[in-house]
N, C-alpha and C positions, 0 to 999 in steps of 0.2 A: 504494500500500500504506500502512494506518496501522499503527504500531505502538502499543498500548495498553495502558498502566500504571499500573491502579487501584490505589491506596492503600484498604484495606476498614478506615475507622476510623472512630468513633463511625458505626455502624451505627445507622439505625432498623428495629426489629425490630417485629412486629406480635403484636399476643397471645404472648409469650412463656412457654414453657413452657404454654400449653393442652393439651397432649396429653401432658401428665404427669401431669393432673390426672384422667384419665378412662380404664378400659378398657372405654368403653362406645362404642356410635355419637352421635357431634359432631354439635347442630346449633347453628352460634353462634348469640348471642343475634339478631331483627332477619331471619333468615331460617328459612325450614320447606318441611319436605317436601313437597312438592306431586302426587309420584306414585312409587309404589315397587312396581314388579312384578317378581313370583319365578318366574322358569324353572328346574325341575327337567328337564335333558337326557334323563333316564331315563324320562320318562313317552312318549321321541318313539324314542331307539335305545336300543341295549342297547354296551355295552361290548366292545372289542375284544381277544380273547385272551391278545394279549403281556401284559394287564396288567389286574387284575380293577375297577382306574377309571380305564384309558384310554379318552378317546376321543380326537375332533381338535373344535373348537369356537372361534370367533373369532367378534366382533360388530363391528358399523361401524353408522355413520350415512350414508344414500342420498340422493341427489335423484331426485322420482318428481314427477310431474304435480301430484299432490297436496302437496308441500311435500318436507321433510327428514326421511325414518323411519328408523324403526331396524330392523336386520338382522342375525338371528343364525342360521348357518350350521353345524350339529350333523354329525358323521362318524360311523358306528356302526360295529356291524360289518360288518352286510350293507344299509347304510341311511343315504342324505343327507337331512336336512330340513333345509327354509330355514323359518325365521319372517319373518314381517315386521309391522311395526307395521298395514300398511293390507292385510294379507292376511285373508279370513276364514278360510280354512283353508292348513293349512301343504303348501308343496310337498314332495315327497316322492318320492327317486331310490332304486331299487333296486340296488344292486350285484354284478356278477357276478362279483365274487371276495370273500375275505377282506378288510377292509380295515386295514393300518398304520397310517398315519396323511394327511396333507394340506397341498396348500398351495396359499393363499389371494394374489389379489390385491391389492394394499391397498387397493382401495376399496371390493372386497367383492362384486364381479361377475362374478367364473367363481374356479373350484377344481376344482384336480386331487387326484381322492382315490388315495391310493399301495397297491397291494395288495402284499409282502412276504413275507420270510422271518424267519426270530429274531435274523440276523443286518444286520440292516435291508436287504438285497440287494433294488434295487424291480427287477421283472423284469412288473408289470403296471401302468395307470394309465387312468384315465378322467377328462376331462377333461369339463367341466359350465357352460354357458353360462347363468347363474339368471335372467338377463331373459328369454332368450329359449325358456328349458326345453329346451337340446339339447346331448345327450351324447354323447360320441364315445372311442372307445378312440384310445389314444395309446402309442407306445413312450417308454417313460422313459431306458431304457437304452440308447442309439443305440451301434451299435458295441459291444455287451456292456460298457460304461463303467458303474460306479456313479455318477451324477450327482447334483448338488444343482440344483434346479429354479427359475428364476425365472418370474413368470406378471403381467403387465401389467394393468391395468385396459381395456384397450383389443381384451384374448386371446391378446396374444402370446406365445410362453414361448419360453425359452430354457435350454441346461442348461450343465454349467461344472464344471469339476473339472481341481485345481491350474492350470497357465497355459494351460487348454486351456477354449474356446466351440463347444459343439454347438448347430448352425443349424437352423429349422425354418422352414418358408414361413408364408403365411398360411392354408393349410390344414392345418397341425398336421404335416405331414410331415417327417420328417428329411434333412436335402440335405447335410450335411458339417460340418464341422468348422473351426475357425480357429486353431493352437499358435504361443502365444508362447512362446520362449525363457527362462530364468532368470528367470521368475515364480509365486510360488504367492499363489493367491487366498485371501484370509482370508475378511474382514467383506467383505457384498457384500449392496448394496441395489439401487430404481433407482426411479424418479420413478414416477409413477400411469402415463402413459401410455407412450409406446414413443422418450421424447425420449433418455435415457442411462440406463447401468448405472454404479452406482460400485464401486471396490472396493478393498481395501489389498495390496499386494504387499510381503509378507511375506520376500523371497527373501536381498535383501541390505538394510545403511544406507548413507546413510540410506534408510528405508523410503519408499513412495511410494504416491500417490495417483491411481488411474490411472478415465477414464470410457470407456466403450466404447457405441455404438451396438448395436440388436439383431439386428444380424449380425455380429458380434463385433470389427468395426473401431475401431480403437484411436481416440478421438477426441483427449485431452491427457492430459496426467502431470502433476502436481503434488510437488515433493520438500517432507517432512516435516522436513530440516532436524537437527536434534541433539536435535529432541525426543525424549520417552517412548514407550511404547504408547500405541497407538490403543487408546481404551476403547469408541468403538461410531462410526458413519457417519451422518449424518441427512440425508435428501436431500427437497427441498422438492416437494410435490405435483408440481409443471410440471419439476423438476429445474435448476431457474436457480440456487440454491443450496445448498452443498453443506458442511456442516459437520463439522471434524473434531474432536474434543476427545482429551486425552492425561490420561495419568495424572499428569503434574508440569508439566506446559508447557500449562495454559490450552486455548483452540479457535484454529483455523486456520480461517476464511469464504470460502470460495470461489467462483469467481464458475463456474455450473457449464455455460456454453455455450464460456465458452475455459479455464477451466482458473486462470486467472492468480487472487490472490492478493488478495481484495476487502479484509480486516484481520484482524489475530491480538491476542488474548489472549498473551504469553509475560513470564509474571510467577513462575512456579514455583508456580502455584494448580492444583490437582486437580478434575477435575472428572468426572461419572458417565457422567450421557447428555444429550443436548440433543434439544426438540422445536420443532418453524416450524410458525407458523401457515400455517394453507389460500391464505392472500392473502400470505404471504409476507414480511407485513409485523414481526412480533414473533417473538422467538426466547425461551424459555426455558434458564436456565442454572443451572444448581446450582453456586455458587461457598462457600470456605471463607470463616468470617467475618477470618482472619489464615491470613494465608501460612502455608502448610503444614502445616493442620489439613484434615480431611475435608470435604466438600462439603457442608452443613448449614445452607446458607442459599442462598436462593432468586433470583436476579436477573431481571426481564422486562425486555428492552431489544430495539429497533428492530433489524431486520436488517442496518441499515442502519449499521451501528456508533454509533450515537445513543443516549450513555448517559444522557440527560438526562430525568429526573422516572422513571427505572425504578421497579418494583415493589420491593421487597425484604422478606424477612420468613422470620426463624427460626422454622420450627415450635414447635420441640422439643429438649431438651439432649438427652432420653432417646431421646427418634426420630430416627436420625441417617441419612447416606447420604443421599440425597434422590436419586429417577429421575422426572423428569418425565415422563410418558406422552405426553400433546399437551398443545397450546395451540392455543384458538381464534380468530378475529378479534377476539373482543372481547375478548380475552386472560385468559377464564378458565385454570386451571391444574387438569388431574389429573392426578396424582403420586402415588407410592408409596415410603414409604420404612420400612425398618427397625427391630427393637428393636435396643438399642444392647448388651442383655444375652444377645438371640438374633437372627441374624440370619435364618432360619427364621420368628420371626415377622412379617409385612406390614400396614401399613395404607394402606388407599386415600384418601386427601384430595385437597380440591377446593379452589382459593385462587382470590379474588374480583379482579377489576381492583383492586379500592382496596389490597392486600395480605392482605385479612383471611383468616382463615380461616375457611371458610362451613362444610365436612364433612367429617367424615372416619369412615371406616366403624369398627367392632369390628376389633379386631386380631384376625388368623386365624393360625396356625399351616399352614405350606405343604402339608407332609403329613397335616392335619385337613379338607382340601378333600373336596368330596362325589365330583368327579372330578379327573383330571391332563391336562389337555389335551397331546395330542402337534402341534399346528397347526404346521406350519412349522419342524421339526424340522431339515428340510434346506434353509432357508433360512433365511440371518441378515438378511432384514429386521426393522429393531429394533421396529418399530411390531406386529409379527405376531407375537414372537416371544413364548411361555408365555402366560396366561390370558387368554381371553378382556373385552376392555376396550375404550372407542371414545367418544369425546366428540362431541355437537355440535359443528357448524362455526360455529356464532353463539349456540346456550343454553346454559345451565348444566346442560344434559342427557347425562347420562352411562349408561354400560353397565360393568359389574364382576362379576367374583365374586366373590360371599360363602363362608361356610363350607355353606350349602343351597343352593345353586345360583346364577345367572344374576342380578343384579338390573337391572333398567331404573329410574333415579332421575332427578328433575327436581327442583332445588332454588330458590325464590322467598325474593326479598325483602318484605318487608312484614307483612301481618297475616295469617294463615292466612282 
């Protein structure tokens, strides 16, 4: 275990205050837009009752034969469409009920769209295999349980509500259940494929950190210690790491095949959300620039607790808050963070390896959005969780939404 006690003094900051300067869309000087496509959802579903611009809607980046495309996954009412960068026409699922809303797995290769009631009660669910175009109804509610759904890049799902694991085979079927004792599940993610689940047990302190297999067998525990809340879980594609960060107590790294305790942050620094790269190799962290001020300054450091030659760079005095979205291998950054006079308003930026900052979109206003995506409503995967958003895994190629819909952006350096 290391324990790790940064001093944050004479900081170098990179462009400071750029985003005070502008409420317009950023491109710094030295790089340009290179492609910027606008998906309006409306022209493919129409919206779903509870809500006159619900739909459900997430985007990712794929591996296909052809390279690394992009993919946007739209839920209507009676109506799934997939996009794809290398599709000529869009696939297109008809639904046979009402639909609520959905949930996605994080790499963006099956979804279960949720049909409901006003009081979100799911009592229907169809499950959608998008490689391979095949749907299948599924029981959401095993046992008449209202569940929150987990769903694997590999198909698996599994459902979960407080210290209890409803089991399904590899045919979608439901076979039983697994109850832990004196556990309520909070924050609950799990790696791409079907390696662990993580999740916080909320019941008693100190609180704990618990992984579980997808049959709900307990794999290790983790105690949290005298820290603060957990402000969100990040779990590294393969699940080998596993990071915790707190509201006053720094991150805890986890080593996520035993459990044990790889190094911690515990410096009384607050921090939002953390993102790992696809290789595992780079971590994103929004640290304060002095102990005990808000998270408004940026850190990229090795996962490996190698703080040496990190990124650093304050946006913004006025843009504060900072939530990193991902980080890629080559350690681009998209992140979203806050007006500091409305927290309602959002802007999406993009920070370069070197620190700089390359883009950052128009500041939108949350409820000026064209729609409200319900995506993973009943699930706290952070990466899934509200707007549709999804970086390259090696370009500076990103997916956001704007206040008109969906954009697809690739940003270059050099001469247009």
């Amino acid at each position: 275990m290391h324990l790790l006690l940064i001093a944050f003094i004479g900081i170098t900051t990179t462009q400071p205050g750029i985003l005070d300067q502008t409420d317009e869309e950023l491109t710094a000087p030295g790089y340009y837009i290179a492609e910027d496509i606008c998906i309006d959802p409306f022209i493919y579903i129409s919206n779903m009752s509870n809500d006159p611009k619900n739909i459900a809607c997430q985007a990712f980046f794929v591996d296909t034969e052809q390279g690394e495309k992009w993919r946007i996954i739209m839920v209507g009412s009676n109506r799934l469409v997939v996009l794809q960068e290398d599709m000529e026409i869009p696939l297109e699922v008809s639904l046979p009920f009402e639909a609520w809303g959905a949930t996605y797995s994080r790499g963006g290769r099956f979804v279960i769209v949720r049909g409901g009631t006003g009081d979100r009660s799911i009592d229907q669910a169809l499950y959608f295999d998008v490689a391979n175009n095949i749907t299948r109804i599924i029981d959401p509610s095993p046992d008449e349980h209202q569940c929150r759904l987990l769903l694997s890049d590999t198909g698996r799902i599994i459902a979960y509500k407080s210290g209890c694991f409803f089991i399904y085979d590899e045919y979608l079927n439901y076979t039983g259940y697994v109850k832990y004792d004196d556990m309520n599940f909070r924050f609950t993610t799990s790696s791409y494929t079907d390696n662990i689940i993580v999740t916080e047990n909320v019941i008693d302190r100190p609180r704990e950190i618990l992984a579980f297999d997808w049959d709900g067998n307990l794999l290790w525990e983790c105690d949290t210690g005298d820290r603060t809340v957990v402000t969100q879980l990040a779990v590294s594609q393969d699940g080998s790491i596993v990071v915790v960060p707190f509201t006053e107590h720094g991150i805890m790294v986890i080593d996520g095949n035993t459990g044990s305790l790889f190094w911690e942050y515990f410096d009384g620094m607050q921090t939002s959300t953390v993102a790992i790269s696809p290789d595992n190799s780079y971590m994103s962290i929004p640290i304060p620039t002095e102990i005990g001020e808000l998270p408004n300054n940026f850190m990229v450091a090795g996962t490996s607790g190698d703080f040496n030659g990190n990124i650093q760079c304050q946006p913004s005095s006025r843009w504060h808050f900072l939530y990193p979205d991902f980080i890629n291998d080559h350690r681009y950054v998209l992140f979203h963070t806050q007006d500091i006079n409305n927290p309602q308003t959002i802007r999406r930026c993009l920070l370069a390896p070197n620190g700089a900052l390359v883009w950052s979109s128009e500041p939108v206003n949350s409820g000026d959005l064209s729609f409200i995506p319900s995506a993973n409503s009943f699930n706290n995967d952070y990466n899934l969780i509200g707007y549709p958003i999804a970086l390259s895994s090696i370009e500076p190629r990103f997916v956001y939404q704007a206040e008109d819909g969906i954009h697809i952006v690739s940003i270059h350096s050099g001469e247009e």
